[in-house]
ZAMARGU-4260 file (C-alpha; in steps of 0.2 Angstrom, whole numbers, plus 5000, padded with zeros to 4 digits):
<rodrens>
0) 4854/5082/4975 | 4858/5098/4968 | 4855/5100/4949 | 4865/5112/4934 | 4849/5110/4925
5) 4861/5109/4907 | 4854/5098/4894 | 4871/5093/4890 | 4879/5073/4895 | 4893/5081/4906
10) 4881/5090/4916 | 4869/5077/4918 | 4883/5064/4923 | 4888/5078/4935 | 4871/5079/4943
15) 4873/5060/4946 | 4891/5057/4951 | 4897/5077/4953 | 4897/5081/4971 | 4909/5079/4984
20) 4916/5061/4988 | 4904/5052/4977 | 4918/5047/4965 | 4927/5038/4979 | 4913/5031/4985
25) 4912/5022/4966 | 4930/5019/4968 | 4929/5008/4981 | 4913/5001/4974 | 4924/4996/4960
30) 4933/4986/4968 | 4922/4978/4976 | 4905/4977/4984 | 4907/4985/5001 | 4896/4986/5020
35) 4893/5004/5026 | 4905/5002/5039 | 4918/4995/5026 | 4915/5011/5015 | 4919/5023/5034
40) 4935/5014/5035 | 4940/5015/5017 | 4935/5034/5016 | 4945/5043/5031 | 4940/5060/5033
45) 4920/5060/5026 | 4906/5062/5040 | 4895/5047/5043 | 4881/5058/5039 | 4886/5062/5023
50) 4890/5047/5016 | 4876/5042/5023 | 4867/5054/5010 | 4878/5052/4995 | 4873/5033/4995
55) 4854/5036/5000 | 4858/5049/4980 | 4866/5034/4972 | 4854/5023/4977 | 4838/5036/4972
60) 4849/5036/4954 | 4853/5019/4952 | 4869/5017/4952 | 4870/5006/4968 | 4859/4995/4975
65) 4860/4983/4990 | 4862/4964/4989 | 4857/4951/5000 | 4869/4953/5012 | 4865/4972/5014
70) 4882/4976/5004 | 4883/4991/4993 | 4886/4986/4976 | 4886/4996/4958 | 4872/4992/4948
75) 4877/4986/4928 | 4877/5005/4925 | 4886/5012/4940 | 4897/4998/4932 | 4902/5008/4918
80) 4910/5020/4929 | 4926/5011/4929 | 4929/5020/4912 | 4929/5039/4920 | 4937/5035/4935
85) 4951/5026/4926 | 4952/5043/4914 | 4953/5053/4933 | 4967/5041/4940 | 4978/5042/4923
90) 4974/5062/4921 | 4981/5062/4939 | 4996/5051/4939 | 5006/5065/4937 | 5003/5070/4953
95) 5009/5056/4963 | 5026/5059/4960 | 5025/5063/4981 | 5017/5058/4995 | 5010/5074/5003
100) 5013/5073/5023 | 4995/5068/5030 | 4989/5061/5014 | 4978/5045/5020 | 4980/5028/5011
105) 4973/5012/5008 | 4981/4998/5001 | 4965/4996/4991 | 4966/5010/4981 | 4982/5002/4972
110) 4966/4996/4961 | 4966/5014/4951 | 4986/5012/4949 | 4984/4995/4942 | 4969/4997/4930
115) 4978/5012/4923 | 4995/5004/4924 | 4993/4987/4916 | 4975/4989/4911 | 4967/4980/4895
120) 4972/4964/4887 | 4991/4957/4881 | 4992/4942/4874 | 5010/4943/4877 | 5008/4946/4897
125) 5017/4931/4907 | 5008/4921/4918 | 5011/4932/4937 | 5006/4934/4956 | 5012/4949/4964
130) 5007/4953/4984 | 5009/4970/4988 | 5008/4975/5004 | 5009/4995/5007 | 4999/5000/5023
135) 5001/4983/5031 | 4986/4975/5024 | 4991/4965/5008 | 4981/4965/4991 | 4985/4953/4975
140) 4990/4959/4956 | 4987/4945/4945 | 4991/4942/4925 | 4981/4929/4919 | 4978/4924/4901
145) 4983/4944/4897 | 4972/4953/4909 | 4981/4959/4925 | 4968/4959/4938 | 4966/4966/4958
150) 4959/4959/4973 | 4962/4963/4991 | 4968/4950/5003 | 4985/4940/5003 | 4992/4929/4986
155) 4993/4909/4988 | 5009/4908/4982 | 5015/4927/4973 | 5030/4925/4962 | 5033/4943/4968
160) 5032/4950/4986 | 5033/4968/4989 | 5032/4979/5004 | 5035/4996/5008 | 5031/5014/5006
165) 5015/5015/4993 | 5023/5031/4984 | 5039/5020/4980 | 5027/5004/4975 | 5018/5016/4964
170) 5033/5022/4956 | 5042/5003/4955 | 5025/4998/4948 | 5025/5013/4934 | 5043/5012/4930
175) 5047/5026/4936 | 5059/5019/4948 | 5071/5004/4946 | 5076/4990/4959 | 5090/5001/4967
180) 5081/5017/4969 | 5064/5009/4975 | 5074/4998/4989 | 5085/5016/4995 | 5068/5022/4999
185) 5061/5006/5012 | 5053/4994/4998 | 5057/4977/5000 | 5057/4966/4986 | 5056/4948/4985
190) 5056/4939/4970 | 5057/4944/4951 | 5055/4963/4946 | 5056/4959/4926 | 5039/4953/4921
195) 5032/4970/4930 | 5040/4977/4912 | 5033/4961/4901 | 5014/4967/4909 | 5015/4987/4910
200) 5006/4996/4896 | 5017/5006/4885 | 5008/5020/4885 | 4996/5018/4900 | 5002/5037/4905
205) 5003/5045/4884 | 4987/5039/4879 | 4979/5051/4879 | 4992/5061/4880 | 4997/5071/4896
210) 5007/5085/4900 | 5020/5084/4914 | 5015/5092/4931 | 5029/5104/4936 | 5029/5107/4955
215) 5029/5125/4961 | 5040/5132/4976
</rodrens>
């Protein structure tokens, strides 16, 4: 592990979390606790050799540890990583307008969109099960008690069913598209749209602020 030898909190978090793919590897930890092959699958495109080594680091610095089952989990501190990466996902959120030809995607990583989207806690929120299913493998959003939560795997019986491309669920699930404009582009929608509005977070893409992204040609 390489070091920017800085006396300074950024650098040292860097030190920890800073080199390639070591974030996703605590966003999918986030979720979750995961087996290594359940990480290979989850992170298309990184060497088994590698990731092999970025977990041998995390573990050296604990932030993950391995539980009885020999699944990879984020110790209480790696735990408090959910903040940054949360910071990273609304920071990027303007670039998701598109879906770059090749990009890879998991229906898991919905989580990021979600935490950022309706994160924290609404008294107001209405009691709701949505199943979204965007790379055919399906994964819950649940508001209970004002805290939407996420979880992979099917809903028992969602109040809200939807199925389609994951750039058009992202941007039914933002706002930025409506019911007609999401379905033009292949989502299917089955049930209720309107407490998707009562949950979102009013200012889950200003606070803090963020400039627009203004593509390039």
């Amino acid at each position: 592990m390489r070091s920017y030898n800085q006396y300074c909190a950024v650098a040292k978090a860097l030190d920890v979390v800073g080199d390639r793919w070591t974030l996703l590897i605590a966003r999918e930890l986030l979720i979750g606790p995961c087996r290594y092959g359940e990480l290979q699958q989850s992170l298309p495109g990184m060497a088994s050799n590698l990731l092999a080594s970025r977990l041998r680091n995390l573990e050296g610095a604990g932030v993950v540890v391995r539980d009885a089952e020999s699944r990879y989990v984020l110790t209480p501190w790696g735990e408090h990583l959910a903040e940054p990466v949360q910071a990273l996902a609304r920071w990027g959120a303007p670039l998701m307008s598109v879906r770059k030809e090749g990009d890879a995607f998991r229906s898991q990583w919905l989580a990021a969109a979600v935490g950022v989207i309706f994160g924290g806690v609404d008294p107001g929120r209405p009691p709701f099960v949505a199943e979204i299913r965007a790379d055919g493998a399906p994964v819950t959003m649940e508001s209970s008690q004002g805290r939407v939560q996420f979880r992979s795997g099917p809903a028992s019986a969602p109040n809200l069913v939807l199925s389609g491309p994951p750039d058009a669920i992202i941007g039914l699930l933002a706002g930025r598209l409506n019911q007609d404009e999401a379905e033009a582009l292949g989502v299917s929608i089955l049930g209720d749209l309107h407490p998707l509005a009562e949950m979102r977070r009013a200012d889950w893409l200003t606070g803090p602020e963020i400039c627009q992204v203004e593509s390039t040609s």
